[in-house]
Every structure is written in structure tokens, then in C-alpha cells.
N, C-alpha and C positions, 0 to 999 in steps of 0.2 A: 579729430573731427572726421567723419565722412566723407572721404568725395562725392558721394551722391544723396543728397536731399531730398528726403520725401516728405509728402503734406504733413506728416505727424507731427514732423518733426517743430515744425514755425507757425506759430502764431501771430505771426508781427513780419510785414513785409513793406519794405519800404523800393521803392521806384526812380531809378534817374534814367529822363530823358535826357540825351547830353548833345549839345552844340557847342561849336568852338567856345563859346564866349560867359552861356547861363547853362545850368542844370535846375530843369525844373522837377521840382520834389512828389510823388504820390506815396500817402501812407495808407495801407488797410493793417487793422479793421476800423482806424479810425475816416478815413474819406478822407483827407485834408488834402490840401496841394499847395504847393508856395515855389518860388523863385528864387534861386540863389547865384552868387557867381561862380564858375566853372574854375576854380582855384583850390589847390589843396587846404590851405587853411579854411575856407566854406564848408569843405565837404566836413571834415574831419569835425569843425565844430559841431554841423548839425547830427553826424550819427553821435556824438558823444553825447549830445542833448538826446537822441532817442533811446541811446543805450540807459541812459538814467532814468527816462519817464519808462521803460520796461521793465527796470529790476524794483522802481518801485509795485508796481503793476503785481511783481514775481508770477506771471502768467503763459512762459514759453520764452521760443526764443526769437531770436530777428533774422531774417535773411533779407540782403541787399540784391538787387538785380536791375543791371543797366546792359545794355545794348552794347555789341563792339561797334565801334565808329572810330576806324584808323590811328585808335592813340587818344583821342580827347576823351575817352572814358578812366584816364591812367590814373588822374585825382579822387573817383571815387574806389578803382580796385587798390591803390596805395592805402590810403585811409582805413579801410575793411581790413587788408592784413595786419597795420598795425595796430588795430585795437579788434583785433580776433574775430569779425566780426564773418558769421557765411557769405559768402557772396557769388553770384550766377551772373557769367557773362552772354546775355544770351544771342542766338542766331536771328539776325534780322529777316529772315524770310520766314522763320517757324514763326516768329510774331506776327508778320501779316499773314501768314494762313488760321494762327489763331482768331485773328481781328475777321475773318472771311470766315471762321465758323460760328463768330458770336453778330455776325451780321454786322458788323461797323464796316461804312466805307470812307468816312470821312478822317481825315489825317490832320490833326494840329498839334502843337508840342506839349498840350495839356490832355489832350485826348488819348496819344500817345502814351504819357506816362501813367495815369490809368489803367490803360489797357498792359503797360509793362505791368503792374502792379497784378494785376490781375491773374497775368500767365504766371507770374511767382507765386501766386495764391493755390492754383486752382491742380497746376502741372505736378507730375507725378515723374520722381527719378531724375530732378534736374542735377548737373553734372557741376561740381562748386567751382570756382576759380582757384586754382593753384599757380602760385605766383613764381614764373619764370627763378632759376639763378642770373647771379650777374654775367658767367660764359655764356649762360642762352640767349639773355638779351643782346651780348655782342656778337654770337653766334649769326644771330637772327638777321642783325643791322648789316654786318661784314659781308652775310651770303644775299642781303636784298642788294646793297649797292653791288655786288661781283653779277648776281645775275640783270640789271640794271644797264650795265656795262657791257655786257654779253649781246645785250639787246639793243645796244649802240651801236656796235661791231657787224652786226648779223643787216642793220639797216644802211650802215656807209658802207659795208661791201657791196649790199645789192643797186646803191646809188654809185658806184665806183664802176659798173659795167655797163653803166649807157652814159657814163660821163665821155664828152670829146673837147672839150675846150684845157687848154693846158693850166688855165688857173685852178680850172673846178679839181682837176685829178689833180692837183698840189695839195690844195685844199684838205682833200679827202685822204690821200695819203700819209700827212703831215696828223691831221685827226687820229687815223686808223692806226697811225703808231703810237700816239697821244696814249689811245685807249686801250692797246694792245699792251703798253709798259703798267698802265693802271690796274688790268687785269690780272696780271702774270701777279703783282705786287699782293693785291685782294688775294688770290690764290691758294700765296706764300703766308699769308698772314691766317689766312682759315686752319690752313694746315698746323701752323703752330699753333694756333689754339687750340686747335681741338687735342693735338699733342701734349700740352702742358695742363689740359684738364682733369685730372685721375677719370673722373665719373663720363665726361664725354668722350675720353680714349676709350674708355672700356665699351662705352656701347658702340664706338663704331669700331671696337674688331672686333666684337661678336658680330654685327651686320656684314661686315666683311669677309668673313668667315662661308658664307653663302657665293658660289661664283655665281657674277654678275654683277654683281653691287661694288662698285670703285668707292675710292673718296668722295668722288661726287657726290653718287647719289647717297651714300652715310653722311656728310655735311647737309645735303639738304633735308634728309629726314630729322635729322638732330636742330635744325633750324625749324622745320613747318611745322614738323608733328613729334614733339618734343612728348605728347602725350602716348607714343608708341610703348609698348610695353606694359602697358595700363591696363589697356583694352580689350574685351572680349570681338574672336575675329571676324563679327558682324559688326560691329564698331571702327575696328580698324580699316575693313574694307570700302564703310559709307563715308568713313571723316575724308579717304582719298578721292572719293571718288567711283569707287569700281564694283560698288554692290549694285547686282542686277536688279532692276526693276521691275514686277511683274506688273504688265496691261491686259488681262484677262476680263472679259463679261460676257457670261451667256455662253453660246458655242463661239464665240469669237477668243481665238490664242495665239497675242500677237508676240511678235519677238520682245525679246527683255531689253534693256535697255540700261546705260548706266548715265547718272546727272549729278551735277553742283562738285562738293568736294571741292580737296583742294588743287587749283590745277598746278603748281609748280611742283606738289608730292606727284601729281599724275604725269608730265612732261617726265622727268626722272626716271621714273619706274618703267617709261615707254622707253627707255634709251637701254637700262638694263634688264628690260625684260627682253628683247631683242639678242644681247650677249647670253643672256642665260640660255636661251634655247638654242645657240650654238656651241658653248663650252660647261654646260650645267648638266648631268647625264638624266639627272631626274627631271629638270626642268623639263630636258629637249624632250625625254619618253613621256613626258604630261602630253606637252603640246602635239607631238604625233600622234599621240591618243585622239586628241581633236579633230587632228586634218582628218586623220581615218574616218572619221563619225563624220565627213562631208563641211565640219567647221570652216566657214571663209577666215582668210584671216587677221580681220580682224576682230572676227568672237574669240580666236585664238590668242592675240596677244594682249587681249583684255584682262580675260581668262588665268595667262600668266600673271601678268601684274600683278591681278587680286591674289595670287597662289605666293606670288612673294612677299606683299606687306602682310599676308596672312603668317607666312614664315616667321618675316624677322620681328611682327609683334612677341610671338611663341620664342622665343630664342631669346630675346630683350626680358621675357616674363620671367622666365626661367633660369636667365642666367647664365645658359650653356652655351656654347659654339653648334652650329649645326654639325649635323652627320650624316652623310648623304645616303648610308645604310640604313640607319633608323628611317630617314625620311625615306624610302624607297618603300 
């Protein structure tokens, strides 16, 4: 099957709006809309029923498309793989820029799915769902609660230095080790994972392979953007984050600008794009290329970022270790 769907492709698109609790249903080309509960055996019933009323039909194929929503979307992308079905998870802002080009402003959970329905219909080149392994999913879980944790730590330190009462700095100290033991432990456990993975060793020493890029930031790319490697380096640069923006009208040419992405790929890459330009030879003659040209810097270390998840997608494609020759 295609990772990427195009209109030709589907004749039959089916719609979940999803809340914790119901998914409500849109089909085109037939219109209908119904209610169901947000349960794997729901879901899975109802595409089996549509996977049937299509092959009677023999008239194309189905693509599924629901909205990410934190995990309550998991019952219909489960369902879809196991009975082969396409399926598009889409970005919840591109939907209401769509709803903003088809002039909808009004938002209900049946209007909504509609309008999902619709962007499944209408949208050219959508990107299908490809369904995690079981190391990425624990991948994923082990480095949100580690970075979680980090961000516990980062908040009782900065309450630990205006603390003056000797309970509260107990308190706080007693915590800070709490979580300092829970971290070290998340760490050790990322590490052996990713160690005992064939397929996730391998991609993170080829990303390693690049100076700059620690464990860290290879565990968190192998967690957020697990789609690295895939991508063309326009792709890779906007899912982080770091494609520049053009704001251009008329004689007006403002600065570029970068938005959305993902910010814990972009935190990351801000920490080893920093190292790179100190111990990376190519990296560092990038960026002095920059300052030269009067770059402030932070168009500079922007700039890097983008230069390295454009790297290590091309590296992850390819297969090979960098070379700091060839890349030169």
C-alpha cells in the first residue's frame, strides 16, 4: 500500500470525529452520519459493515480519516490496521484552515465530522497512517514520562532557590532526589531499549554518527519523529519545525520566519545544534558562513537545526553513516 493517498485512489471515505467517550460517524459519497461508542469492538464492527457494503458495491476503495486527539483516536487506527483498511490521521489545525477555506465557522461534533470527511475527499497527497512497532510505542511512553520528569526537576530546582523555611527545602530536597533516582532509572531503561532493538540501534548510530547528536537527541528522534527517514528534506524540516516561512506582498519582504512542528524535536536539536557548531567542522564552517553574511544568532542556529534533521533524515534514507568529506 502507498504511504501517500491520492483522490484517484478512494472512492469511499468514511469520517471519525472522536471524544473520549463516542465516535461520531460521516460517510461520503453516501452523506449519512450515526453515533457510535468509542470502543474497539464499535469501531471494528462498523468498518467491517462498510468494508462489506463496498466490495458489494466493487466501485474503489475506503480510506478512514480521524483526527489525532491524544490517544482516543487508537480504537479506530487499531481497527483500520487490522482489517487493512487506509487510514489518515489528520492535523487538527490543517482541518480548521480547511473549515476557514470552505467558509464554516461553526464547530459541533457532527459538523466536524463532515467536514473530516470532506478533507478525506477533497485533499490531494494525504500521508496514510503507519502504525508504530511495539519498541516505538514503548520508545515513545519511556521518553514522555523521562522528559516529564526532567520538567519536574527543572520546576523544584527553581522553587528550591527562593525557598527559606526549613520544612519547604526538606520538602523539596527529599522530592528532587525522589525524581532524580526516577530519572537516572528512565535513562537506563531508554538506553537499554534502544540497545536491544536491532532496527532502533541501527538508526540511532547512524544519527550518532553525525557530531552533535548524543543519545539524547537519537532517543528523542526515534520517539517524536519516528517518520525520519521517510521524508523528503522539506518534509522533515516542517514536521520539526524549522522550515522558514515566507511573508512576502507587493514591495513588502519581511523576514522568514519558522512555526508549529514539533516542539520537543525542536528543544533537542536546539541543544545539539549548539554542540555541533562547536565540535562539527562542517557544521561550525556552515554557521560562520552565516555570521559572516551579518546573521543574528539566532537565524544561525535555526539555520543549523534545519541543516541537521535535514542531515540525519538523508543518512536514516540512505542507510549510510555520515562523512563529513562528502558532506563538506
Amino acid at each position: 500500500m502507498s504511504m501517500i493517498a491520492t483522490q484517484a485512489e478512494f472512492n469511499h471515505v468514511v469520517a471519525f470525529e472522536v471524544s473520549k467517550a463516542e465516535l461520531v460517524v460521516h460517510r461520503l459519497p453516501a452523506d449519512a452520519q450515526s453515533t457510535i461508542a468509542n470502543t474497539a469492538k464499535a469501531a471494528r464492527r462498523l468498518l467491517m459493515a462498510e468494508q462489506k457494503s463496498i466490495a458489494k458495491q466493487a466501485n474503489g476503495r475506503l480510506l478512514v480519516v480521524c483526527e489525532a486527539t491524544g490517544g482516543y483516536e487508537r480504537h479506530v487506527l487499531e481497527a483500520c490496521i487490522a482489517l487493512g483498511i487506509a487510514c489518515h490521521r489528520a492535523h487538527g489545525s490543517r482541518v480548521r484552515f480547511f473549515a476557514k477555506y470552505l467558509g464554516i465557522s461553526a464547530k459541533t461534533d457532527g459538523i466536524d465530522a463532515r467536514l473530516l470527511a470532506d478533507y478525506g475527499r477533497r485533499s490531494h497527497d494525504l500521508r496514510l497512517y503507519a502504525p508504530p512497532t511495539p519498541d516505538e510505542v514503548a520508545l515513545k511512553d519511556l521518553k514522555g514520562r523521562r522528559d516529564d520528569i526532567q520538567a519536574m526537576m527543572i520546576a523544584e530546582g527553581n522553587r528550591l532557590e527562593h525557598a527559606r523555611h526549613a520544612s519547604v527545602l526538606r520538602s523539596l530536597k527529599q522530592h528532587l532526589a525522589t525524581l532524580k533516582k526516577a530519572f537516572d532509572s528512565l535513562e537506563k531503561e531508554i538506553a537499554c531499549l534502544v540497545k536491544s532493538c536491532p532496527a532502533l540501534a541501527h538508526k540511532a548510530s547512524l544519527m550518532r554518527s553525525v557530531k552533535g547528536v548524543g543519545p539524547v537527541t537519537a532517543a528523542t528522534l526515534l520517539a517524536y519523529m519516528p517518520e525520519l527517514g521517510s521524508l523528503s528534506k522539506g518534509e522533515a524540516a516542517r514536521l520539526a519545525g524549522l522550515a522558514p516561512m515566507n511573508r512576502d506582498s507587493g514591495k513588502l519582504s519581511a523576514p522568514r520566519h519558522v512555526e508549529a512542528g514539533r516542539a520537543a524535536v525542536r528543544r533537542t536539536l536546539y541543544m545539539a545544534a549548539l554542540v555541533a557548531t562547536s565540535d562539527n567542522p562542517v557544521i561550525r564552517a556552515f554557521a560562520g558562513q552565516l555570521k559572516a553574511r551579518g546573521k543574528p544568532f539566532k537565524v544561525v542556529i535555526i539555520a543549523v537545526m534545519r541543516k541537521l534533521i535535514v542531515i540525519l533524515n538523508a543518512i536514516l534514507r540512505s542507510g549510510e553513516p555520515w562523512r563529513e568529506a562528502h558532506a563538506a
